[in-house]
TORSE-703000 format. One record per residue (C-alpha): x, y, z. Coordinates in steps of 0.1 Angstrom, whole numbers, plus 5000, padded with zeros to 4 digits. Layout:
TORSE-703000
XYZ ...
//
This chain:
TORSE-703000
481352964873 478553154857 475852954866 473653094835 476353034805 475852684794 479552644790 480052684827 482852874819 485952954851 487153314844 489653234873 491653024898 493153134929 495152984952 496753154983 498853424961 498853244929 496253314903 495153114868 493053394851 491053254817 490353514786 489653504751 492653514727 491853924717 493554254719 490254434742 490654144770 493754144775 493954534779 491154434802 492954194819 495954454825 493754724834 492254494863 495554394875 496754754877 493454844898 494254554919 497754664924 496355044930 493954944957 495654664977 499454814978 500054414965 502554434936 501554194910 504854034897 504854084858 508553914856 507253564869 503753584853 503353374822 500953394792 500153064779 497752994745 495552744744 495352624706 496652794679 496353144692 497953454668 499553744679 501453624711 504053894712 501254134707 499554024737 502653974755 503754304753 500554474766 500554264797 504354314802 505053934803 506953664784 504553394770 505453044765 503652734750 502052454774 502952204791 503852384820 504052324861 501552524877 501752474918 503752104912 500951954886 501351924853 499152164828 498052124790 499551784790 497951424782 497251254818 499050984804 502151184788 505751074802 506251454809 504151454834 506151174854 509551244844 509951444878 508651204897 510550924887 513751144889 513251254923 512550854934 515550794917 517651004932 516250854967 516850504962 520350514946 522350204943 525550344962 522750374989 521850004994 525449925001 525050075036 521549905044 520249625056 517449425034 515049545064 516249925059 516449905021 512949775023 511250065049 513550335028 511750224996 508450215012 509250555026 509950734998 507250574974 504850694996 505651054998 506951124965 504250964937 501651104962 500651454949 500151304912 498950974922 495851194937 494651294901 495951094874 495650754870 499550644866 500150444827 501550124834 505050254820 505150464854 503950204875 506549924856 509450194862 508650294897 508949884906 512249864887 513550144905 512049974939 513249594931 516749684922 517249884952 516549664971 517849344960 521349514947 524549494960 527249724955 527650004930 527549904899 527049484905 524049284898 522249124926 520148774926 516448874929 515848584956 511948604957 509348664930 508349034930 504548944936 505248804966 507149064982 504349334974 501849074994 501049205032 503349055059 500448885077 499748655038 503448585029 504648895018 507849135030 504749405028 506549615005 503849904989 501949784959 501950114936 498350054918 496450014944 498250324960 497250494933 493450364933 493150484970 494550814964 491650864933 488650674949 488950964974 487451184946 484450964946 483850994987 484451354984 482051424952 478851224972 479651415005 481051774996 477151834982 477652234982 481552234967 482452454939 483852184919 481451924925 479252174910 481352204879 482351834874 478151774878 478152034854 480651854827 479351534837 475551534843 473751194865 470051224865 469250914880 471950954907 473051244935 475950994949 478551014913 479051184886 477851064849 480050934821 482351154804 480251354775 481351564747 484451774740 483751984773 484951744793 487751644818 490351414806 491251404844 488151324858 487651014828 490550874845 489150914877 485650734866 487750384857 488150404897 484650414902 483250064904 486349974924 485150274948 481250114954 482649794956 483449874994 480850184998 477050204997 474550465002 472350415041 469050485020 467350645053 464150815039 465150685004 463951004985 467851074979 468350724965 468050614934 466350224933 468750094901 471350354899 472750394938 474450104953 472550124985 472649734994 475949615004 478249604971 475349554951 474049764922 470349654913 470549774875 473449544868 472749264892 469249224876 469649344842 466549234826 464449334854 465749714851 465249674806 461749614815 461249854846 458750154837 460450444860 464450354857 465150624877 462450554906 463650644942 463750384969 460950574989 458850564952 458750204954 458750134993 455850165014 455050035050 452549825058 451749705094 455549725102 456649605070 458549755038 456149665009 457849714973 455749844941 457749824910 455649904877 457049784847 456349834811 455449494800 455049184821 457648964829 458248584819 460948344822 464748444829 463048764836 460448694859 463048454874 465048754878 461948964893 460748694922 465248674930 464849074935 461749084955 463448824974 466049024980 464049384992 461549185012 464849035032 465949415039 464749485080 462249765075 464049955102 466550045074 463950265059 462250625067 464550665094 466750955086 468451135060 470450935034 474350905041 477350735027 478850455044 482350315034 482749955044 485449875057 485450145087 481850255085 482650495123 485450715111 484650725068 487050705043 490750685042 493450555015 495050355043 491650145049 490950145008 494450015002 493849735029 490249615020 492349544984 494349384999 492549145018 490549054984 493548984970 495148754994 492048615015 494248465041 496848225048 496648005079 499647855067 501948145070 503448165101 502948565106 503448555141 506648305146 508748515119 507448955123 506148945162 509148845173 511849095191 514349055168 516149275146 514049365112 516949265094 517048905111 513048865108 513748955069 516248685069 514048405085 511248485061 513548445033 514848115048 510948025052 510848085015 514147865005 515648154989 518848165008 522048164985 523147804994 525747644972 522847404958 521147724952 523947894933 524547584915 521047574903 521947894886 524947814867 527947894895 530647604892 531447604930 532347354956 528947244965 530447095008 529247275036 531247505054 530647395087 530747025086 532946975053 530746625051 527246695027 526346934996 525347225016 521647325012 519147555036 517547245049 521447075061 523147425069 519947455097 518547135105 521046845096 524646945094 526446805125 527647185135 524347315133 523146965156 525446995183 524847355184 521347335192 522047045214 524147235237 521647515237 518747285246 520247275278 519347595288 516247645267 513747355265 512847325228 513647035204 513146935170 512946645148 511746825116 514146805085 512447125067 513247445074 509447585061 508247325082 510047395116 508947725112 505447715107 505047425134 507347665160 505847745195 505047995210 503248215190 502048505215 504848495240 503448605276 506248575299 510148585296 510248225292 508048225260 509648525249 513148335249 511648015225 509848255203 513348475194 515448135193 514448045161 516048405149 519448375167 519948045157 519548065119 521348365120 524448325140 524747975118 524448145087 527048425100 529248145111 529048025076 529748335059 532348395080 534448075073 533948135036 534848465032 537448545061 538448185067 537448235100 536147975120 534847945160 533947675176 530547515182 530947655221 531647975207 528648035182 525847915213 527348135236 526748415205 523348255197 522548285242 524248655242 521948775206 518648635229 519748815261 520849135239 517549095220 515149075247 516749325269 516249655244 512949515234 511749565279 510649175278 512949085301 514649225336 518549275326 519849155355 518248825351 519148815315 522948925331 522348655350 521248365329 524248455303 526848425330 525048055339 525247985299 529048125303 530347905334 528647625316 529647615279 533347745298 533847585327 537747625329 538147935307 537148375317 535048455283 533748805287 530048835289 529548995258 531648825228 532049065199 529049045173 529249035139 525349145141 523049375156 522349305197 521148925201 518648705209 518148395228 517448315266 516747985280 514547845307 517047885339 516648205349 513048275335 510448015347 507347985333 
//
């Protein structure tokens, strides 16, 4: 950048051996321009590749083929893809997403799902929509169109079925993109991905003091009263890029703030140097009437027998909501510990991890805790700590939400089916009778409760869960209860499917001597138990639920390895 032309005009852009070289649209430069790139060519021995170079106008430029031809080039009109990003387009033009949301598409294919799991669908999706949006997500400021398409593309993935079918959406989108810990099957919120990625811009503009294009974006967009961010887009020489970026930048100071140290680098109205709060907008009328709007912090501090006294001249004196306003403020500086002040150079701080600075993982989860302050409700640990499968922790938070395809639930939605239970033939089946009250399910658990302590008398499924033991498993014994809950609802709901669909059916014996193998199974490739004890406790459970008959020790699953182990071999 020439530093003396008021334009701050870039002649050039290099990167590794790919070069962007600016002239004007006239016969003498781009001779010029040829005769440079000949020179180069001379001195280095580096051939300059005229087939793969391109000559692009800016405007309405005449004389293309002219110019063209001296270069040696073909010449083509923007938008173009320079080094994966998208030039002479709109930040907001669908052109400069269509890749994007081809390549996502092609990564989360329907005929895909089919062999997944919920659990897998869900880390695939996760997987890919954090790699591929990434490179543009770091500059533009995705339309909603993009955002709205990228979550179609992620909620029928993973809610469909086979190729081609429809799939019931079982739970509200907005509560699958909350974090596990509030609710949520944690699945990647694409906005505020896309925030993170931009506010980055803002922690590298106030810290990357000596950086070429900090220089020029200070240039395009001058801030007088501030050295931390840039100033409001102005004029035609602007950056349509960077006025996306500044939408991100209150969002960016909400969780940052300048240390003021010696102050002189801080500006009194203008920085955010008090924790998430900006003086000029907090106290508006104070700052209308302030004399020197752009006074530092060490302009208005002083010490004073080891205390911080403030000085703030203003151009008329003060009364009512104003001086209201004025007394709230001083309140305010005279509770800041003078120790904050001429003690050091000025630095940025970001809030959430002041220690190791800025990251879009910590952005992304300080949103996220805004959002969804907390849940004591939500019984995190009982449902995602435990050893079990992902697939069968997905399927217990779904049960914890009710959105299990029961025949109550399917008849909700218009299906004309026969609305008995599969297991007991006696009640309308729903989640709460398939789990809790159908005499199957009952005499299941009863016959497990012999070999692991734990009853029940609650008739909700939402609430068994959240009132389940337990929590931080310590020892094998603990481990056991806190994986029952998993086995159990999922070898029922197995048995269920399987006498529906294959016409099928074991017998209660059977499916706890599944539920007891799924435990043992579970906690032996998750190390929380020794396996010859867990060999041990399943032959117990064996002799026991089959006294007169040889059942192996392992009865062929219908699911991935198991989980349950009682009390027997694993005392407290």
């Amino acid at each position: 950048m020439d530093e003396q032309n008021s334009l701050g005009e870039v002649s050039h852009l290099l990167y590794a051996d790919d070069a962007i070289i600016f002239c004007d649209a006239s016969e003498e430069e781009v001779f010029h321009l040829t005769a440079i790139l000949l020179w180069f060519q001379n001195i280095t021995g580096l051939k300059v590749n005229f087939d793969k170079s391109k000559l692009f106008p800016v405007g309405e430029v005449e004389y293309m083929d002219r110019f063209a031809q001296i270069l040696g080039c073909d010449w083509q009109f923007l938008p173009t893809i320079y080094l994966g990003l998208p030039l002479g387009a709109p930040p907001t033009s669908s052109s400069n997403w269509n890749n994007v949301l081809g390549k996502v598409s092609s990564r989360l294919e329907v005929w895909m799902a089919s062999y997944l799991s919920l659990a897998g669908r869900i880390t695939l999706c996760n997987a890919v929509l954090e790699i591929q949006p990434a490179y543009l997500f770091c500059l533009f400021n995705a339309p909603r169109f993009v955002v709205d398409k990228l979550e179609k593309i992620q909620r029928d993935f993973i809610w469909s079925g086979r190729q081609g079918e429809n799939k019931l959406h079982l739970v509200p989108w907005d509560v699958c993109k909350a974090p596990k810990r509030f609710g949520g099957l944690g699945i990647a919120d694409l906005r505020i991905r896309n925030q993170s990625l931009l506010c980055k811009w803002w922690w590298r503009f106030a810290r990357e003091r000596d950086a070429w294009w900090r220089e020029l974006i200070s240039f395009k967009f001058p801030n007088a009263s501030s050295d931390w961010m840039s100033g409001a887009r102005s004029g035609p020489c602007g950056s349509s890029i960077w006025a996306h970026i500044l939408k991100t930048k209150k969002l960016f100071w909400k969780f940052a703030y300048v240390e003021a140290g010696a102050g002189s680098g801080v500006s009194l109205w203008q920085d955010v140097w008090i924790k998430g709060r900006l003086l000029r907008e907090e106290f508006p009328r104070v700052f209308a009437a302030a004399e020197l709007p752009n006074c530092r912090v060490s302009e208005a501090a002083s010490t004073s027998e080891g205390r911080v006294v403030w000085d703030i001249p203003f151009k008329f004196s003060l009364r009512g909501s104003a001086e209201q306003e004025r007394v709230s403020l001083l309140n305010l500086l005279n509770g800041l510990h003078a120790d904050s002040f001429f003690s050091g150079p000025s630095r940025l701080v970001w809030g959430p991890s002041p220690t190791s600075g800025y990251s879009a993982h910590s952005f992304y989860c300080a949103v996220l805790k805004e959002q969804f302050p907390g849940s004591a409700s939500f019984p995190f640990h009982v449902i995602w700590m435990a050893v079990a499968p992902p697939k069968v922790c997905v399927f217990l938070w779904i049960a914890f939400q009710k959105k299990i395809i029961t025949q109550d639930a399917l008849k909700r939605r218009g299906w004309f089916l026969p609305s008995r239970c599969a297991l007991c033939r006696e009640q309308e089946e729903t989640i709460n009778h398939i789990f809790l009250s159908c005499r199957f399910s009952k005499d299941v658990w009863r016959i497990l409760s012999a070999f692991v302590d734990l009853q029940t008398s609650s008739s909700d499924i939402s609430d068994l869960i959240s009132k389940w033991p337990c929590r931080h498993p310590s020892n094998a014994k603990e481990w056991c209860s806190a994986v029952f809950l998993h086995a159990f609802c999922w070898r029922i709901w197995l048995e269920r499917n399987s006498r529906i669909f294959r016409e099928v059916h074991e017998i209660v014996q059977v499916v706890a001597y599944r539920i007891a193998s799924c435990i043992a199974d579970w906690l032996r490739a998750a190390h929380k138990v020794d396996p010859m004890q867990a060999n041990e406790w399943l032959s117990v459970v064996k002799s026991r639920l089959f006294p007169r008959i040889a059942v192996p020790v392992t009865l062929p699953l219908a699911a991935s390895p198991a989980d349950d182990i009682g009390d027997s071999a694993f005392p407290g």
